[in-house]
BALOBA-1460 file (C-alpha; in Angstrom, 3 decimals):
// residues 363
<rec num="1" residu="x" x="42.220" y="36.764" z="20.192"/>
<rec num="2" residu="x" x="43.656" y="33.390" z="19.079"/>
<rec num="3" residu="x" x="44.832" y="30.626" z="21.260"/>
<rec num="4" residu="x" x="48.096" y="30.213" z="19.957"/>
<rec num="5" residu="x" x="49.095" y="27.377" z="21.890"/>
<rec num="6" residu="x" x="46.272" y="25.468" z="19.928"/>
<rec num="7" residu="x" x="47.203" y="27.047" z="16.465"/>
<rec num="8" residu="x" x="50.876" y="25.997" z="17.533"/>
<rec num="9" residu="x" x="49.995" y="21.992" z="17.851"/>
<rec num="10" residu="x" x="48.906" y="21.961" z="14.062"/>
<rec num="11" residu="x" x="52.634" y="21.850" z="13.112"/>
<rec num="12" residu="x" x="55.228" y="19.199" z="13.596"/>
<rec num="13" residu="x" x="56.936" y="20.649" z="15.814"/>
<rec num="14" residu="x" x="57.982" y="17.517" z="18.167"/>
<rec num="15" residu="x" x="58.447" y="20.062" z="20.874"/>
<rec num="16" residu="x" x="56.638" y="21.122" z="24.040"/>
<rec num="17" residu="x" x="55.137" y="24.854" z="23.432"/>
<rec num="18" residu="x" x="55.963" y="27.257" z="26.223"/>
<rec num="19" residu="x" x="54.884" y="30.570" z="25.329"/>
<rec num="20" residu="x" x="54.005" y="32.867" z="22.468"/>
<rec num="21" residu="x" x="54.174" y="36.849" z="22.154"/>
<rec num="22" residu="x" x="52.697" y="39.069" z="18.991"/>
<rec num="23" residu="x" x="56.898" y="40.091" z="17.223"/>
<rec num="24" residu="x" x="57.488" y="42.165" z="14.793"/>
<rec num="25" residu="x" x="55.791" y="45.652" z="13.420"/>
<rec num="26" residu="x" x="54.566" y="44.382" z="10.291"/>
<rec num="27" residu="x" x="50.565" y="46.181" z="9.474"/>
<rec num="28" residu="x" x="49.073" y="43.326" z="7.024"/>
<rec num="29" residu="x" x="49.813" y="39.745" z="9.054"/>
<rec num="30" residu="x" x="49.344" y="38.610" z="12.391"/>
<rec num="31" residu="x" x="52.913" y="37.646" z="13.590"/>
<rec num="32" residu="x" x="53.661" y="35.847" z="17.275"/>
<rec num="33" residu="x" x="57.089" y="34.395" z="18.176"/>
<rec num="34" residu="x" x="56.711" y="31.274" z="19.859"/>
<rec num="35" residu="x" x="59.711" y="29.546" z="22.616"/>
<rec num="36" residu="x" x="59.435" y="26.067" z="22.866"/>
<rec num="37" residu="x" x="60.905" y="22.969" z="24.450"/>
<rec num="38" residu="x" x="62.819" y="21.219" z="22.511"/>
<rec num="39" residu="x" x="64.114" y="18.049" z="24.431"/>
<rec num="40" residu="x" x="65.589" y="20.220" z="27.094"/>
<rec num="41" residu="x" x="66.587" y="23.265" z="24.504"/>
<rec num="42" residu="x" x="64.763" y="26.295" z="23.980"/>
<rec num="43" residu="x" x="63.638" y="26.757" z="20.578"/>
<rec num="44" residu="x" x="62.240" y="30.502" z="18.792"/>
<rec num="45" residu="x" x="59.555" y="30.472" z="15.673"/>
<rec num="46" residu="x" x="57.828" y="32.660" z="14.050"/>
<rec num="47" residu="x" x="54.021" y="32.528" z="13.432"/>
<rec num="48" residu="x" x="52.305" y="34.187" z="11.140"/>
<rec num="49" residu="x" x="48.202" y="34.509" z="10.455"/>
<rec num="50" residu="x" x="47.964" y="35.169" z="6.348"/>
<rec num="51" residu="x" x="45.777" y="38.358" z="6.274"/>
<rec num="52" residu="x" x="42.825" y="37.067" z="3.779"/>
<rec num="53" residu="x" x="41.788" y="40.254" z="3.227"/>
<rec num="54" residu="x" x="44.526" y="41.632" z="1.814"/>
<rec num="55" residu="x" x="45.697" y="38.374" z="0.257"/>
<rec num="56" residu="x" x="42.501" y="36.835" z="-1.434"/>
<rec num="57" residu="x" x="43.442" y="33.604" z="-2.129"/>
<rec num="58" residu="x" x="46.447" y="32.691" z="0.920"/>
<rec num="59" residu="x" x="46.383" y="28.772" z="-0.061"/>
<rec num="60" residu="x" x="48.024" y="29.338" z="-3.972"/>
<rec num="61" residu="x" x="50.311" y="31.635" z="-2.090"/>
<rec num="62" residu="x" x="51.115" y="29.518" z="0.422"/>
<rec num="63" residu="x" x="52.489" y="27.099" z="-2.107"/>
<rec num="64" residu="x" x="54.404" y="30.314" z="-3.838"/>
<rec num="65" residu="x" x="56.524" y="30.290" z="-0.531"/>
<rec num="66" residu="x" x="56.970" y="26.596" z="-0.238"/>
<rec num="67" residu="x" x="57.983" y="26.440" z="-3.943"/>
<rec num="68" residu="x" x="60.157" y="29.270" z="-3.545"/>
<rec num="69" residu="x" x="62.086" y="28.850" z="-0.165"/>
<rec num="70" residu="x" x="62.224" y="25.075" z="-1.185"/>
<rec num="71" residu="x" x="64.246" y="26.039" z="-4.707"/>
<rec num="72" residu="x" x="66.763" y="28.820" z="-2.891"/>
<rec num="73" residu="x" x="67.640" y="26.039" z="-0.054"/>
<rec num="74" residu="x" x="68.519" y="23.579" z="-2.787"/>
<rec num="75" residu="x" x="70.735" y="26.261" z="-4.184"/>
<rec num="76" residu="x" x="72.188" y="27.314" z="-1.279"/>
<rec num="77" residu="x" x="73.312" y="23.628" z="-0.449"/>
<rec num="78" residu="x" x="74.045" y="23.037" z="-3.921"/>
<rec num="79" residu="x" x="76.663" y="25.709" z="-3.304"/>
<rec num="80" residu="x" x="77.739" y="24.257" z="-0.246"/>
<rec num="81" residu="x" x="76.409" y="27.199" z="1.898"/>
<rec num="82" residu="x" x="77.925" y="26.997" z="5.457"/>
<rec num="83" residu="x" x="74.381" y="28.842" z="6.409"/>
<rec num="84" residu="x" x="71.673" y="27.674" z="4.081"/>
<rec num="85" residu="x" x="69.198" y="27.545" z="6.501"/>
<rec num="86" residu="x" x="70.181" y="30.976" z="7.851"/>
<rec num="87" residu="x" x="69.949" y="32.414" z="4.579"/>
<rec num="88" residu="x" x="66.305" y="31.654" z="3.232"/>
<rec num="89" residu="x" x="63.418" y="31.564" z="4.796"/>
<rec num="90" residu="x" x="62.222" y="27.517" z="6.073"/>
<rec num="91" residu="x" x="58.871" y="26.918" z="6.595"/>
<rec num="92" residu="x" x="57.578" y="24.074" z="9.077"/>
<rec num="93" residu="x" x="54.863" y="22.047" z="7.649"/>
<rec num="94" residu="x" x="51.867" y="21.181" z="9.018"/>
<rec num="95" residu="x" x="50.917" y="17.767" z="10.792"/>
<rec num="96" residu="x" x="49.171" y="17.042" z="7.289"/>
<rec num="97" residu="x" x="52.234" y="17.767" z="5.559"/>
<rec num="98" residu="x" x="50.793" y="20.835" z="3.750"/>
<rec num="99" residu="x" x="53.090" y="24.515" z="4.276"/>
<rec num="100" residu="x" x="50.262" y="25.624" z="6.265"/>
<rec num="101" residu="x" x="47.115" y="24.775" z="8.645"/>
<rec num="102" residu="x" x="43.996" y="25.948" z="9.158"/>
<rec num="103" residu="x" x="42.016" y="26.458" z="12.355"/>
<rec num="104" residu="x" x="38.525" y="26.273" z="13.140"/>
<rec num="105" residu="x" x="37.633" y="29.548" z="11.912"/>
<rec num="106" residu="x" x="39.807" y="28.430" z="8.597"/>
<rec num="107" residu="x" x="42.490" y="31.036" z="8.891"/>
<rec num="108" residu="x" x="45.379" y="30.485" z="7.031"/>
<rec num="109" residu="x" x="48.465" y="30.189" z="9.744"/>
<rec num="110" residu="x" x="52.299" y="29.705" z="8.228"/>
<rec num="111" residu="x" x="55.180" y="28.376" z="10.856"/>
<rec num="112" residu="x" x="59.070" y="29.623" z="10.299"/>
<rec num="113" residu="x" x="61.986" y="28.667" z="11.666"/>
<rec num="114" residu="x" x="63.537" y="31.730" z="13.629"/>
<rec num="115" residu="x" x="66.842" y="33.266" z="12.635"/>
<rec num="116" residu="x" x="68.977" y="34.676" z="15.099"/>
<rec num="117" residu="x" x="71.679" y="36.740" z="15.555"/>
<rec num="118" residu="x" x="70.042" y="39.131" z="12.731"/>
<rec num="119" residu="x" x="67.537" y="41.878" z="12.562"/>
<rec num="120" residu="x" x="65.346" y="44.139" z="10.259"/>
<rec num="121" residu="x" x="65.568" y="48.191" z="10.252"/>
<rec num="122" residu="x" x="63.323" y="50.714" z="9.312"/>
<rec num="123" residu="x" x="64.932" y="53.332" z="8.206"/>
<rec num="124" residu="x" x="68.472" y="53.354" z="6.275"/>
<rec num="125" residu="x" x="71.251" y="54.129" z="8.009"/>
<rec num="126" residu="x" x="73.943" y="54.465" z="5.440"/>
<rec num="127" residu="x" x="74.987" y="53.569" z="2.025"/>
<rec num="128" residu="x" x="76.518" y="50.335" z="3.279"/>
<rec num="129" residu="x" x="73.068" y="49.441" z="4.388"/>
<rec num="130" residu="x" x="71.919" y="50.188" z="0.783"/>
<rec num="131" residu="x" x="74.753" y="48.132" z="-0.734"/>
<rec num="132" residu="x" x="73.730" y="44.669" z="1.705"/>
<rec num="133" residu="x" x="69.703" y="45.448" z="0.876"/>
<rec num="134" residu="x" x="70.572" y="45.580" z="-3.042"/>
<rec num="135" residu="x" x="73.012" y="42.339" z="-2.303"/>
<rec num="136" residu="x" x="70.455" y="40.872" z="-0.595"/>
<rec num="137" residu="x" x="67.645" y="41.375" z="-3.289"/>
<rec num="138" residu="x" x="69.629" y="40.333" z="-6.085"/>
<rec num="139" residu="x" x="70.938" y="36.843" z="-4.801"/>
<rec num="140" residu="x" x="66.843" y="36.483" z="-3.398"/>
<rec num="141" residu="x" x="66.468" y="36.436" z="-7.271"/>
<rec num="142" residu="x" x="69.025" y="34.847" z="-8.137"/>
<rec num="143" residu="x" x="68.189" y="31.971" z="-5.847"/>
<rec num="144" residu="x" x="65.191" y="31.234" z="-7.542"/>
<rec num="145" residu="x" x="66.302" y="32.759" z="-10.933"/>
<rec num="146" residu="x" x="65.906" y="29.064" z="-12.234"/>
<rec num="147" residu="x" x="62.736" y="27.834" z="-10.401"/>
<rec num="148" residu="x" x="61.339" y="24.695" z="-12.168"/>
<rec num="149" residu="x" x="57.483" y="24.000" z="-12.962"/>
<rec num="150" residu="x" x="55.120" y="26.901" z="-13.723"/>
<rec num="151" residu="x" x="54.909" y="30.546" z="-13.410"/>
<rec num="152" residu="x" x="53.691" y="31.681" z="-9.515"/>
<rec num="153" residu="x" x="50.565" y="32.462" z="-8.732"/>
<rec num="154" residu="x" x="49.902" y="36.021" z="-9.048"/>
<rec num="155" residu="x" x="48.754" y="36.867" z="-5.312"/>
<rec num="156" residu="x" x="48.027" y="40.445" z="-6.536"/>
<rec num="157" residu="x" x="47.574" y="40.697" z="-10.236"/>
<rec num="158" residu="x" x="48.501" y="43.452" z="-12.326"/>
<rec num="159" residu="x" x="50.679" y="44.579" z="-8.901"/>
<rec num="160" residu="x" x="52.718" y="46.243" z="-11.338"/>
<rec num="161" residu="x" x="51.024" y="46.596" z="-14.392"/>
<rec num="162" residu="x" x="52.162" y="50.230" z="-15.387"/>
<rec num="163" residu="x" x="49.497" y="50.755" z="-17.983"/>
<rec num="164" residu="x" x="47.049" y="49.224" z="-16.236"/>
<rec num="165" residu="x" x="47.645" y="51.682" z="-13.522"/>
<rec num="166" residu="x" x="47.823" y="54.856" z="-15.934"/>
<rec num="167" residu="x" x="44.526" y="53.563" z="-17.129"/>
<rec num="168" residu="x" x="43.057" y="53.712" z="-13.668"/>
<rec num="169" residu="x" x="44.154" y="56.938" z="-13.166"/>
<rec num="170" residu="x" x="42.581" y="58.089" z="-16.225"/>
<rec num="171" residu="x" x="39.614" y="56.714" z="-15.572"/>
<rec num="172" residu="x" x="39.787" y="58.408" z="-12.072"/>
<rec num="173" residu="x" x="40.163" y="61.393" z="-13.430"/>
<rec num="174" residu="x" x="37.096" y="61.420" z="-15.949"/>
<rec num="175" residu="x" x="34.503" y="60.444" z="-13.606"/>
<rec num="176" residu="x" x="35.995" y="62.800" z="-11.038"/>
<rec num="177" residu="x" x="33.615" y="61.295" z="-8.349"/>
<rec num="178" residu="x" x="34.197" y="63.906" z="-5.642"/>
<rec num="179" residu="x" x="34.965" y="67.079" z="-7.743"/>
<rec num="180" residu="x" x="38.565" y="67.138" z="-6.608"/>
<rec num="181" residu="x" x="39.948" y="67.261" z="-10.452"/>
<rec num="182" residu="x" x="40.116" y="71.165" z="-10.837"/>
<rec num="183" residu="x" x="42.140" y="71.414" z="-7.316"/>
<rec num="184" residu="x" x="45.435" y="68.910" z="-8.823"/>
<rec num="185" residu="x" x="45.251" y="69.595" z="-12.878"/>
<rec num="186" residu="x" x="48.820" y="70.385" z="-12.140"/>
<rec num="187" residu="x" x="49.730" y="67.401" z="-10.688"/>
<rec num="188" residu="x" x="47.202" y="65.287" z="-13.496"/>
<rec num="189" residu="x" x="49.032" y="66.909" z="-16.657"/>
<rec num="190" residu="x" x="52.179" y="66.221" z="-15.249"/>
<rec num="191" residu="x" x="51.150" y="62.239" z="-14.949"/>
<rec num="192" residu="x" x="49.808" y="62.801" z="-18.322"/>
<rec num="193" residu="x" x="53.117" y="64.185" z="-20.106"/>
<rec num="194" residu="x" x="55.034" y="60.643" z="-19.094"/>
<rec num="195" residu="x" x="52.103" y="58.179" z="-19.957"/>
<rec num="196" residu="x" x="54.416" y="56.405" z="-22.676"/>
<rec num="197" residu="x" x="56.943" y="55.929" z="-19.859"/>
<rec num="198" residu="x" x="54.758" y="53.983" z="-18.094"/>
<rec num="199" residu="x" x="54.515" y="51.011" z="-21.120"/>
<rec num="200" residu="x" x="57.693" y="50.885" z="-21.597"/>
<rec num="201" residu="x" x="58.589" y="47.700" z="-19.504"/>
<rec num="202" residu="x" x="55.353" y="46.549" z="-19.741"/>
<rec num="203" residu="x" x="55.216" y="46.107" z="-23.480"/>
<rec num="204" residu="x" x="59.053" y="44.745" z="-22.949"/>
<rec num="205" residu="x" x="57.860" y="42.153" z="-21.304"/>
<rec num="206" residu="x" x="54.883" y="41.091" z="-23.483"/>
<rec num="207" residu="x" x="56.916" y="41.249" z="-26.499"/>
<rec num="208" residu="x" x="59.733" y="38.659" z="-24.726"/>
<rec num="209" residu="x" x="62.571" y="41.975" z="-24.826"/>
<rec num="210" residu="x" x="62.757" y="41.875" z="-21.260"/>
<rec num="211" residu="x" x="62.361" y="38.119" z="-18.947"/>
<rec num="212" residu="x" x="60.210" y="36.949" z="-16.839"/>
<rec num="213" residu="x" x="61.563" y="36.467" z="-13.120"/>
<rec num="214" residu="x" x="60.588" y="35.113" z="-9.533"/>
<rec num="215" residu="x" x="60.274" y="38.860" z="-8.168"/>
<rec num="216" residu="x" x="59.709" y="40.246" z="-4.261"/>
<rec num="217" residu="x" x="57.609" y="43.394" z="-5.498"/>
<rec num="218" residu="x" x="58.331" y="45.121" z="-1.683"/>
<rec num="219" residu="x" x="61.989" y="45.431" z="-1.726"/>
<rec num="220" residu="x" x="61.978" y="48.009" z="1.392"/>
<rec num="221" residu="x" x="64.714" y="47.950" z="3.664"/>
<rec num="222" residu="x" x="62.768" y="45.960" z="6.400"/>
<rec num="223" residu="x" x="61.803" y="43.062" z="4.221"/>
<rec num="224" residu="x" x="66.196" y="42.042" z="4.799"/>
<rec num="225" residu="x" x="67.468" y="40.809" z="7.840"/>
<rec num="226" residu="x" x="70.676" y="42.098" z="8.363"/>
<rec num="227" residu="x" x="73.751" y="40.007" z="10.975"/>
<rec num="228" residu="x" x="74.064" y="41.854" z="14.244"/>
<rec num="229" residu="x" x="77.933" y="42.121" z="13.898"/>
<rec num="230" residu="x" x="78.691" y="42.098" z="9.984"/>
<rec num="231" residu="x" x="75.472" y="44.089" z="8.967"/>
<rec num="232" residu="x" x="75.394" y="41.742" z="5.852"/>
<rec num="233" residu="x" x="71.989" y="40.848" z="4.221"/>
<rec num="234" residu="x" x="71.344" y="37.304" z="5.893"/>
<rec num="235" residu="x" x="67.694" y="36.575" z="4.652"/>
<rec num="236" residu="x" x="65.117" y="38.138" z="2.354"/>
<rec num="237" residu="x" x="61.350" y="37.762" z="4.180"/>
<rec num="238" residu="x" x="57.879" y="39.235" z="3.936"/>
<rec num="239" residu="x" x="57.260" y="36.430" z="0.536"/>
<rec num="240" residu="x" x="53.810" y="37.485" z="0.276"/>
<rec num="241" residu="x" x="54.187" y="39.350" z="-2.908"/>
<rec num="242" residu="x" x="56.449" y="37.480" z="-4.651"/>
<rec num="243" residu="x" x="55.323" y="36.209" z="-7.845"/>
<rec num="244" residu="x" x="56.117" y="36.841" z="-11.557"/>
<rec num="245" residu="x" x="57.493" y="40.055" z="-12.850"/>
<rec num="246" residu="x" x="60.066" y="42.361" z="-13.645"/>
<rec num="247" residu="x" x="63.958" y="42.199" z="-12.199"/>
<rec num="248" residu="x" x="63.643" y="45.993" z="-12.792"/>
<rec num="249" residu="x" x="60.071" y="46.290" z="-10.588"/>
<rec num="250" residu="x" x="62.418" y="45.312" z="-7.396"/>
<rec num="251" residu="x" x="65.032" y="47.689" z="-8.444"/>
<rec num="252" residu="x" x="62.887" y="50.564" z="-9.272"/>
<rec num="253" residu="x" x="61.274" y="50.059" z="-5.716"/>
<rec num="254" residu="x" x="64.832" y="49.920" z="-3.928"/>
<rec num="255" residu="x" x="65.298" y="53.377" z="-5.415"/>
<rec num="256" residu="x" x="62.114" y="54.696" z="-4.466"/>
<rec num="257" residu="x" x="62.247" y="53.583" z="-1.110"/>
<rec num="258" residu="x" x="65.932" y="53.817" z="-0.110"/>
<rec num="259" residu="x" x="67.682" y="57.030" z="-2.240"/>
<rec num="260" residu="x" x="65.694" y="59.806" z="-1.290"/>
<rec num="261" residu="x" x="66.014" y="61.424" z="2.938"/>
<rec num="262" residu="x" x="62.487" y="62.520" z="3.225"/>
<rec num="263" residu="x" x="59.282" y="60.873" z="4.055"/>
<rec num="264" residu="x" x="56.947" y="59.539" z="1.782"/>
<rec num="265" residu="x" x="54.581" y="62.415" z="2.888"/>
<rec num="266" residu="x" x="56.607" y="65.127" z="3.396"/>
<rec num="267" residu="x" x="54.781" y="68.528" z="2.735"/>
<rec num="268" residu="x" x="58.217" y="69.914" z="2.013"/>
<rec num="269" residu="x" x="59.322" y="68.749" z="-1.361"/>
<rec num="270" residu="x" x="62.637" y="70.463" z="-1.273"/>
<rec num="271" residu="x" x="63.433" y="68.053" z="0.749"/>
<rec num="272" residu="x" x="63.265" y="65.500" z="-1.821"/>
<rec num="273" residu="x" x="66.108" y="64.270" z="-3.458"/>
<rec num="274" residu="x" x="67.385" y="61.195" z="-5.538"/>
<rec num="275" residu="x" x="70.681" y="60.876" z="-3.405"/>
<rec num="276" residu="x" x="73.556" y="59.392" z="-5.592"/>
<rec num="277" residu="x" x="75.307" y="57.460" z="-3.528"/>
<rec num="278" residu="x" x="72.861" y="55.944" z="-2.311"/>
<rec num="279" residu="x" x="71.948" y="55.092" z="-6.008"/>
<rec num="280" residu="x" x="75.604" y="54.065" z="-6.594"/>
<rec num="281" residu="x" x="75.605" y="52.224" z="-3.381"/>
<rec num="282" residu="x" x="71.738" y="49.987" z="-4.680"/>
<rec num="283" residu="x" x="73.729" y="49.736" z="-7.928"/>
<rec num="284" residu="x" x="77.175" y="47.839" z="-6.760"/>
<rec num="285" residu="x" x="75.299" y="45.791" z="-4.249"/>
<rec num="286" residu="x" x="72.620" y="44.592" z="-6.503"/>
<rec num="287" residu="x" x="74.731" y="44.052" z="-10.072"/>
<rec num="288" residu="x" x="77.138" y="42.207" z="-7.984"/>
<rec num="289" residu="x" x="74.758" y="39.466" z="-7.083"/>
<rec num="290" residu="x" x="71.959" y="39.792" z="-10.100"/>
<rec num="291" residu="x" x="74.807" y="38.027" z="-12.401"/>
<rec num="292" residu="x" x="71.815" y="36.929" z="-14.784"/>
<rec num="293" residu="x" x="70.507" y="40.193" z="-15.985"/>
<rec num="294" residu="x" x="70.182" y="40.678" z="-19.850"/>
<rec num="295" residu="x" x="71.839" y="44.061" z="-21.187"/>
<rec num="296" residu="x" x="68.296" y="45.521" z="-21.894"/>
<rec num="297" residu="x" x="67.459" y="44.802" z="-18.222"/>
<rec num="298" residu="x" x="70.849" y="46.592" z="-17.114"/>
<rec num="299" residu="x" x="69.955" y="49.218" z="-19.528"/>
<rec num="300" residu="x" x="66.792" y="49.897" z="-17.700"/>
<rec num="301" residu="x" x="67.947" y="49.783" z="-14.174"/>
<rec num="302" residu="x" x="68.085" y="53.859" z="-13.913"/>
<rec num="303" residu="x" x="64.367" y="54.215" z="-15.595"/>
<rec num="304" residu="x" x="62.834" y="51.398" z="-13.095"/>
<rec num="305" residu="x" x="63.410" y="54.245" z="-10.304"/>
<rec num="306" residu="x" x="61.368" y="56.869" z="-12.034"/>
<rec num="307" residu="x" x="58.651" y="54.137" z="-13.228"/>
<rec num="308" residu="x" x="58.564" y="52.815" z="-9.997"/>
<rec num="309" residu="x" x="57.905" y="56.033" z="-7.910"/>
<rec num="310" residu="x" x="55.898" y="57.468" z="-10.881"/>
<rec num="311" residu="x" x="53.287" y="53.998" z="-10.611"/>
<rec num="312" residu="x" x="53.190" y="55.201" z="-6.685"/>
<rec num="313" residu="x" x="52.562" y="58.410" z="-7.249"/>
<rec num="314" residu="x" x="49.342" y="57.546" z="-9.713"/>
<rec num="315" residu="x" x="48.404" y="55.500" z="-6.716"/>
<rec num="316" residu="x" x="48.596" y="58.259" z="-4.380"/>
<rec num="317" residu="x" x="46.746" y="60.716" z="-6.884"/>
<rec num="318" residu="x" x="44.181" y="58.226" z="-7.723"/>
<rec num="319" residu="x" x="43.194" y="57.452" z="-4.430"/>
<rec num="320" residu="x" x="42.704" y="60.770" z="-3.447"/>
<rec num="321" residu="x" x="40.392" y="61.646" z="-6.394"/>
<rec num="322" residu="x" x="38.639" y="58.695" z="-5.360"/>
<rec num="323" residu="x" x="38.196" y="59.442" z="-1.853"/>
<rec num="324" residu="x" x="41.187" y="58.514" z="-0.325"/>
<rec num="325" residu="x" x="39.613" y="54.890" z="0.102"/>
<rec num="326" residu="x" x="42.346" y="52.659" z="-0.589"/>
<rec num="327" residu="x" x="45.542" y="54.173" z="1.562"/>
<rec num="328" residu="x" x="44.697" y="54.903" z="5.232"/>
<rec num="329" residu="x" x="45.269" y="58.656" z="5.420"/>
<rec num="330" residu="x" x="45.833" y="61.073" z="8.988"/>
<rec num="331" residu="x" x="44.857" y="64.601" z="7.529"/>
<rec num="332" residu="x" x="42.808" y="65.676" z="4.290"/>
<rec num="333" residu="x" x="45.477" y="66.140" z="2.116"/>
<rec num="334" residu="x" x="47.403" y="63.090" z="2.911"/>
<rec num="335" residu="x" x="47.278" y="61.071" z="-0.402"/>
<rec num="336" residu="x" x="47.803" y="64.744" z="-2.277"/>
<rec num="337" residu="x" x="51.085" y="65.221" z="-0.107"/>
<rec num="338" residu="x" x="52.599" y="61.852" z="-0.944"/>
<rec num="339" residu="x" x="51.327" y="62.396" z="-4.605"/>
<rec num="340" residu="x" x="53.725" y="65.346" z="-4.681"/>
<rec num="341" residu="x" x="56.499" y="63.859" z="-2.707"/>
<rec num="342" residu="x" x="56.771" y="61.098" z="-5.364"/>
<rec num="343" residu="x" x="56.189" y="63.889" z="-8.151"/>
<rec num="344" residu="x" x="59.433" y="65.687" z="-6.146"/>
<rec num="345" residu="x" x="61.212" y="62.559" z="-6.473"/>
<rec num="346" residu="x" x="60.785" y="61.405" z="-9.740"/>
<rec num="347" residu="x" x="62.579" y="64.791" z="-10.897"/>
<rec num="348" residu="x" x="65.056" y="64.499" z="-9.204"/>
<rec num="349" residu="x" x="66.004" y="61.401" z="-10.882"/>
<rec num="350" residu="x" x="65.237" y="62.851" z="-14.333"/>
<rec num="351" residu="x" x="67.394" y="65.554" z="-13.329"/>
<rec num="352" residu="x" x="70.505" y="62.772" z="-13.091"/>
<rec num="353" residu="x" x="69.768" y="59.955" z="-15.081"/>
<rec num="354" residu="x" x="72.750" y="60.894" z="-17.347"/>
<rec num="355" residu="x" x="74.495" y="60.049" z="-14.415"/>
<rec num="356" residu="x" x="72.989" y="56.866" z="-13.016"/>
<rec num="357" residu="x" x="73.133" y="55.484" z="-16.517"/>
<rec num="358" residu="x" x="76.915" y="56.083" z="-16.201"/>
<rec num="359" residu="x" x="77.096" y="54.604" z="-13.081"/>
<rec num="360" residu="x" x="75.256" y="51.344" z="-14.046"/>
<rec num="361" residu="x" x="78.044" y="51.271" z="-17.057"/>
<rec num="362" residu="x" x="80.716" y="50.835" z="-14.549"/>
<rec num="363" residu="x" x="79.001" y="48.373" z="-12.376"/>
């Protein structure tokens, strides 16, 4: 247990801490909302523990989320945004002055204002929803499509690294460590067949075809607040990932996450489907705010869906002919269930990428 009260004093504050309660249903961070007193007026924040052992280095991207937040409220006001401050994420800095303090035990604890009147969802609703997430992603880009200095850190490298991924895989399935390979040689020659998909955007991007952005790399619906009475994407958060990469890594993970109405681990895969207006729906709201894409990255926007579930699925597979010991699993099979779900999914969007392509032509 933490005494948050004493974690609380290490910011500035300049208010009178009344109580704090764990918020939120996040896995990875420790997250408390804190009321406080602020010259007679009650005040909400958010605290947040940095999970160091997910995140191995929190300090580099603690300054990721300073540098990041501090560009997109610049923009904002540069804009003359009646809400700029409702609209990115603000971070209270410590007593020292730094976008974060330590305790004792030198954890790494973050401080954010709290916005109101808006809240996250976990599953999608509608396409409307779809159309305010893909808004919301693209202008998070956008914001900090011209962020000064160096590249980010890289809090995960190679998050995304396609071929680095196939490679794993591979190497997975050669040393077959738990003599699982002869039970999923369907599943591994199917990976196989598309292993030139998955260098496509990464030689793109080494060869300068395709830019290098400020990406979110967990573009799930829950990671955008939404207003409690327009439903409009108010605020991208969960900045932990965000680092250099791919416009078309955020947009291939909208797709994977948002388009299709079964789980991630369904056992049923016919009840997988890439659902088109939902795609059409990611497509208008995020080509209406991503202004700055490049025609090769619009070209690619339909492909980033199958790359993007395809990379998941080699995670899935990989894991379980490892042992399952990366992905927490509830039931033997669990990592080979999601392997096929994303397998299920992936077709689907083969199946109508003729038609998404179109549909990115008229956006």
């Amino acid at each position: 247990m933490f005494d948050i009260k004493k974690i609380a004093r290490l910011f500035d504050l300049r208010a009178d801490y009344v109580c704090g309660a764990p918020y939120g249903s996040g896995h990875i961070n420790d997250t408390y909302r804190l009321d406080v007193d602020q010259a007679g007026l009650r005040v909400h924040y958010i605290l947040q523990r940095v999970n160091s052992n997910v995140f191995k280095q929190p300090i580099p991207l603690m300054e990721n989320v300073r540098r990041v937040t501090t560009e997109a409220l610049r923009v904002l006001q540069e804009e003359d945004c009646k809400e700029a401050y409702r609209r990115t994420l603000t971070l209270i800095p410590a007593k020292d002055g730094k976008p974060y303090a330590q305790d004792e035990e030198e954890n790494v604890w973050r401080m954010y204002t709290y916005i109101d009147r808006a809240r996250t969802y976990d599953m999608i609703e509608s396409p409307a929803q779809c159309v305010e997430v893909a808004r919301a992603f693209g202008n998070f880009q956008k914001l900090a499509a011209n962020l000064p200095g160096e590249p980010l850190f890289e809090t995960i490298p190679d998050f995304h690294n396609t071929t680095k991924r196939f490679e794993t895989f591979r190497a997975a399935v050669t040393a077959d460590p738990i003599g699982r390979v002869k039970t999923v040689q369907k599943e591994i020659d199917w990976f196989m067949a598309r292993e030139a998909d998955c260098h496509i955007v990464v030689n793109d991007l080494a060869g300068g075809k395709l830019p290098l952005r400020v990406t979110h790399n967990d573009t799930k619906l829950n990671n955008v607040m939404l207003d409690d009475v327009t439903g409009e994407g108010i605020c991208v958060i969960d900045l932990d990932t965000t680092m250099p990469g791919s416009s078309l890594y955020d947009f291939g993970d909208m797709i994977r996450t948002s388009t299709s109405p079964a789980a991630e681990d369904e056992k049923d895969t016919s009840k997988v489907t890439m659902r088109m207006e939902y795609f059409e729906a990611l497509a208008k709201g995020y080509c209406e705010a991503a202004t700055f894409l490049t025609p090769r990255e619009k070209e690619l926007l339909p492909f980033s869906g199958k790359l993007l579930t395809m990379e998941c699925g080699m995670r899935f597979l990989t894991d379980y002919l490892v042992g399952d010991t990366y992905f927490k699993i509830h039931r033997p099979e669990h990592n080979l269930d999601r392997t096929r779900t994303q397998i299920a999914l992936v077709e689907s969007i083969e199946n109508q990428m003729d038609a998404m392509m179109e549909v990115i032509a008229r956006c």
